[in-house]
Structures are given as C-alpha cells and as structure tokens.
C-alpha positions in Angstrom: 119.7 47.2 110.7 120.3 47.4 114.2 118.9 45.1 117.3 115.5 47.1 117.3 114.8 45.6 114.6 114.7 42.1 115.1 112.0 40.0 113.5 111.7 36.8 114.8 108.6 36.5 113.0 110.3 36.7 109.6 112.4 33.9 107.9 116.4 35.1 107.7 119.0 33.5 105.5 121.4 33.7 108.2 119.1 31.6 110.5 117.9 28.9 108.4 121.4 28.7 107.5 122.3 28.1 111.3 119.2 25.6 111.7 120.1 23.1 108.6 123.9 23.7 110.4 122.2 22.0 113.8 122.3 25.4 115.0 120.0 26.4 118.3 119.5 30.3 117.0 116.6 30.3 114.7 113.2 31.1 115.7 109.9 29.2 114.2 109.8 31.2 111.1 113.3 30.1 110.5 112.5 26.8 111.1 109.3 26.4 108.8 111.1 27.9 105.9 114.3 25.2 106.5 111.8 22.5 106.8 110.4 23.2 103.2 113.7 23.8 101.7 115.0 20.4 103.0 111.4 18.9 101.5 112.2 20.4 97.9 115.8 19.7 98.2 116.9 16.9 100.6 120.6 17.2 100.5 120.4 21.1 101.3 121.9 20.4 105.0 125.3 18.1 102.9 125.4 20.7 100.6 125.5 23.8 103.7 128.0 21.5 105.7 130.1 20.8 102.6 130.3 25.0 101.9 131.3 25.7 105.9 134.2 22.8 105.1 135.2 24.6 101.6 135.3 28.1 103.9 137.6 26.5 106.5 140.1 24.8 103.7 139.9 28.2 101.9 140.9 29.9 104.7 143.8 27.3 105.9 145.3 27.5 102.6 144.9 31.5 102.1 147.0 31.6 105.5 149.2 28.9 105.5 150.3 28.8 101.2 149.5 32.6 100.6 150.4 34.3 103.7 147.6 36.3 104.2 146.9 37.5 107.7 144.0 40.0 107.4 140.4 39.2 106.8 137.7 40.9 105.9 134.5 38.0 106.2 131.1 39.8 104.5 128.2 37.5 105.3 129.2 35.9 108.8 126.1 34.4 109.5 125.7 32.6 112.9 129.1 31.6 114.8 129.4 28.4 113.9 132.5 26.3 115.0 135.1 26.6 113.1 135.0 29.9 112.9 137.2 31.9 110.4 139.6 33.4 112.7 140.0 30.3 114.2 141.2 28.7 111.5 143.1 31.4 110.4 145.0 31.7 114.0 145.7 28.1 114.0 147.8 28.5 111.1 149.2 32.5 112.1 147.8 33.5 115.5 148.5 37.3 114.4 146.1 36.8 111.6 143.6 39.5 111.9 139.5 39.3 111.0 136.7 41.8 110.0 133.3 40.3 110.3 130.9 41.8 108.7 126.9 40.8 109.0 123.2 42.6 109.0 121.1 40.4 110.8 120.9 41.4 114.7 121.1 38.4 116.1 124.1 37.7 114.3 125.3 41.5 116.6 123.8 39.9 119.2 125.7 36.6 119.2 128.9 38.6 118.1 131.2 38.0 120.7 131.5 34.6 120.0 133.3 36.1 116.8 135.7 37.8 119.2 137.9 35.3 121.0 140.8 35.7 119.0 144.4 34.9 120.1 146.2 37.7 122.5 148.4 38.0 119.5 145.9 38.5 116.5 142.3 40.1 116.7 139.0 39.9 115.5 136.3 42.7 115.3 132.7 43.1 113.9 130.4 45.7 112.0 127.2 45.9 111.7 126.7 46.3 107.9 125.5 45.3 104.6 126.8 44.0 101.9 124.9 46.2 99.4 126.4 48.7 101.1 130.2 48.0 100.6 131.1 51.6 101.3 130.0 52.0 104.7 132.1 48.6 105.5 135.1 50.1 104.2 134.5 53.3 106.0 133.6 51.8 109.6 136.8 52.4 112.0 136.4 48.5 113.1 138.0 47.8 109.6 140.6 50.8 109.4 141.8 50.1 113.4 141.8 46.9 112.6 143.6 46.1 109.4 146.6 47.2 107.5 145.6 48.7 104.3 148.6 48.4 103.2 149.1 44.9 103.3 147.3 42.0 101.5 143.7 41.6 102.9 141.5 38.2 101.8 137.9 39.5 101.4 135.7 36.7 102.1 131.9 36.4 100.7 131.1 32.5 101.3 127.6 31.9 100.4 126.5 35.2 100.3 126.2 36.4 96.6 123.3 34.4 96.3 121.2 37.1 97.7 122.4 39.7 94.9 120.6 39.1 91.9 122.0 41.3 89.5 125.5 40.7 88.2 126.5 43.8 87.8 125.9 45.0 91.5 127.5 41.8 92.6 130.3 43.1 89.9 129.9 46.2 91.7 130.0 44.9 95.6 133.0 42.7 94.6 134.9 45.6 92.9 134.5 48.0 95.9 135.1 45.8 98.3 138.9 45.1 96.6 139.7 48.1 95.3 141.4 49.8 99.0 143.5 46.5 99.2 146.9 46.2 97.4 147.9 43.2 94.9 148.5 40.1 96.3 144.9 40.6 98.1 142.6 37.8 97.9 138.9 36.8 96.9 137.2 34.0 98.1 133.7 33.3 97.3 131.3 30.9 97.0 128.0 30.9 95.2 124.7 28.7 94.6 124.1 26.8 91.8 121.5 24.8 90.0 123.9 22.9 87.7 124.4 19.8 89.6 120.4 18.8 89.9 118.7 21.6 88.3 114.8 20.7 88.8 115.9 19.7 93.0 117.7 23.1 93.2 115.2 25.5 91.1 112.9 23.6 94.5 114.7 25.4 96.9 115.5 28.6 95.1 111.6 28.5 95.1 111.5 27.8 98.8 113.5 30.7 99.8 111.9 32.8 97.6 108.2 31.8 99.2 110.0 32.8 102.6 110.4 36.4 101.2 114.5 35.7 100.6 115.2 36.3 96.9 117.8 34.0 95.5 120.0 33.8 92.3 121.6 30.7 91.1 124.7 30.9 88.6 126.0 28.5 86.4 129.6 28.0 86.3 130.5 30.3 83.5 128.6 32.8 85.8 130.1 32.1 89.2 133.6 32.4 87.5 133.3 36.1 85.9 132.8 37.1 89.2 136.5 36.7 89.7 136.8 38.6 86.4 140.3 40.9 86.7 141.6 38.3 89.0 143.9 35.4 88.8 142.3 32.3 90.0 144.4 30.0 92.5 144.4 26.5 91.5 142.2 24.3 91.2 140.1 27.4 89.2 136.2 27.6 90.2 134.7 24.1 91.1 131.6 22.2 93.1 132.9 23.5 96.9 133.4 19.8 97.8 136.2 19.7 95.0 138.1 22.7 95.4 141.5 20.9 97.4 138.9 18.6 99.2 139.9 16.5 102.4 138.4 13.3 102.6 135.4 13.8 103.9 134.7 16.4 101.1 136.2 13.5 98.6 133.4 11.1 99.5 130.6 13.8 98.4 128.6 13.7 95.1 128.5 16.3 92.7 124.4 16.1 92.9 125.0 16.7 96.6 126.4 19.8 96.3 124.9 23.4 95.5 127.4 25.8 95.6 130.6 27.1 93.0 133.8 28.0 94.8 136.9 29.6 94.2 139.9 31.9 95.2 141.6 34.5 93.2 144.1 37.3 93.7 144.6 40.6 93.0 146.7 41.7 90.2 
C-alpha cells in the first residue's frame, strides 16, 4: 500500500491503536471506532499501554541479557515514545532496527522511526505482514542487518489481524527461517481469557469497523512459539512477563493480550 492510498475515511488498527495511546494521528473514523471499543471494553486503553510497556521490557531484556543487536519490528504502528530502537540503543547504541508497517501514514510519520544513534541505525519498509517474503527481500533489511548474526523478530500486537493459525504458523516461520540460532521471537497476541464476554465486545467492535480480529487462548498463543524455546517466564498476561511496578499493580481482567519470547534452536 503506498501513500496514494490513504483512507482517512476508513478505521485503521494502527490509528485507533495510536488514539487509545493519546496519540494526535488518527482521523474521525479512527476515532469513532476507538470510542466504541472503549464503550464495549473500558480497560482497552490499560490494556494497549500495558502491551507498549511489555514491548519496551521485551526489548531491554532481549539486548541487555541476550545480546541481540538486530531487529526486525513487523507491525510498527504509529511512533510512539519509547520507541524500539530507543530502547534498544539505550542498552547497545550499535543495536540495529527494521521497521516494518502497511499503513501510509505510518510511511508518512516514518522518520520519527529514524533517529537512531550515529553508532547504530534504524530503517523502514513499506510492507505487509502477509507478505513476509517481500520483507525479507527488501534491501532496507539486507543493507541493514547481518544475516549472519542473531536477529530478534518482533510482531507485538500484530497477530491478532491473522486469523488463521496456520498462515500465522506460516508468517512466523518465514520470517525466522533466514536468521541463524540464537535468533529471537517476540510476540504478543489478544486474548479473551481474562474477561471473555468484555473482550468478545471489542473483538466485535473492530470487527464492525471492517478490521477482522482473532483472539487466542493461551494454549493457542503459546504454539505460536512451537519449535522454539521459550525464555523465562514462558507465555503470560503481558503485564506479568518480568513486570516493573507499574505493570505489577495491573489486574489480570485488565489486560488483553498473551506475551512471550523464544529463541531459535
């Protein structure tokens, strides 16, 4: 999808994501379709903030306790601070990111994606996730990172929008299988286990807006990892995997989303 193709008069994931964040890029559409998920499911916005903290813990302990320094982030969304490189370069300023995204004003909003430190860098392709080889083919990824070396692929609230578990199987599986072992996936995933009849509300909701969703239970959300050897503490509520304190004070009927981390064999 490229820039032409911009419709503000159509609800985007990315969008609402960025409003319920306190985010100034949305447009009405965006807006309308935020306001009647937050109606179905009041603690949507906790349970979006609580994800963006899992992402930045995820990342901080990927580079600072696995000592991976190349990205690859499907499913940027909306720059919203922290960004992944930054936390990434705060730990290793070498650390190197691949943002990958389809909505154009995400391509629009792009360079905010590219301060990185003078040491490290940070790029970003215009591409689908359904489309995993034309991410691994675009020379922003191969001039970018090391194929040789570890990469962390990152798709943080993303499979969601894939409804069919064995093209998320799929996506997953192509989008490792260039990296060596001792690569990393990090995911995140919605859920309806925590408060089932509040969730299936706003699974409805996006669905209304035209933006198909899939909630997975937890047995479901962990064979994504299948094949890969999950990093302690396993696959948990986002606001319990290594939480801070401000994740710690959550509730589990709070939160909507399975995370985990694993590495490649």
């Amino acid at each position: 999808m490229s820039s032409a193709e911009l419709r503000t008069d159509v609800a985007h994931s990315a969008r609402i994501y960025d409003y319920l964040l306190g985010g100034k890029d949305n447009f009405a559409a965006d807006r309308q379709a935020a306001e009647a998920i937050v109606a179905a499911t009041p603690n949507m916005p906790v349970s979006m903030r609580a994800n963006r903290n899992f992402m930045a813990r995820v990342v901080h302990v990927i580079a600072a306790e696995l000592g991976i320094r190349q990205f690859l982030d499907v499913g940027t969304g909306l720059p919203t601070t922290p960004n992944l490189h930054e936390v990434a370069q705060r730990v290793a300023p070498e650390s190197r990111v691949v943002y990958v995204d389809n909505d154009p004003i995400v391509l629009v909003h792009a360079r905010a994606l590219l301060t990185s430190t003078p040491q490290g860098r940070t790029t970003y392709i215009d591409a689908d996730l359904r489309h995993p080889e034309a991410i691994l083919a675009a020379p922003q990824l191969t001039d970018t990172l090391d194929l040789s070396q570890p990469v962390a692929v990152s798709l943080i609230a993303v499979l969601q929008f894939v409804q069919d578990d064995a093209e998320a199987h799929a996506i997953i599986d192509r989008l490792l299988e260039p990296f060596p072992a001792g690569s990393v996936l990090a995911l995140s995933a919605v859920t309806i286990d925590t408060a089932p009849a509040v969730a299936r509300g706003a699974t409805a909701q996006y669905r209304a807006s035209g933006i198909p969703v899939r909630a997975r239970t937890l047995a479901e959300t962990t064979d994504l990892f299948r094949g890969l050897d999950l990093v302690d503490p396993g696959v948990v509520l986002v606001h319990r995997w290594r939480p801070d304190d401000e994740a710690a004070a959550l509730d589990d009927s709070q939160v909507f989303m399975y995370g985990g981390v694993a590495i490649k064999r």
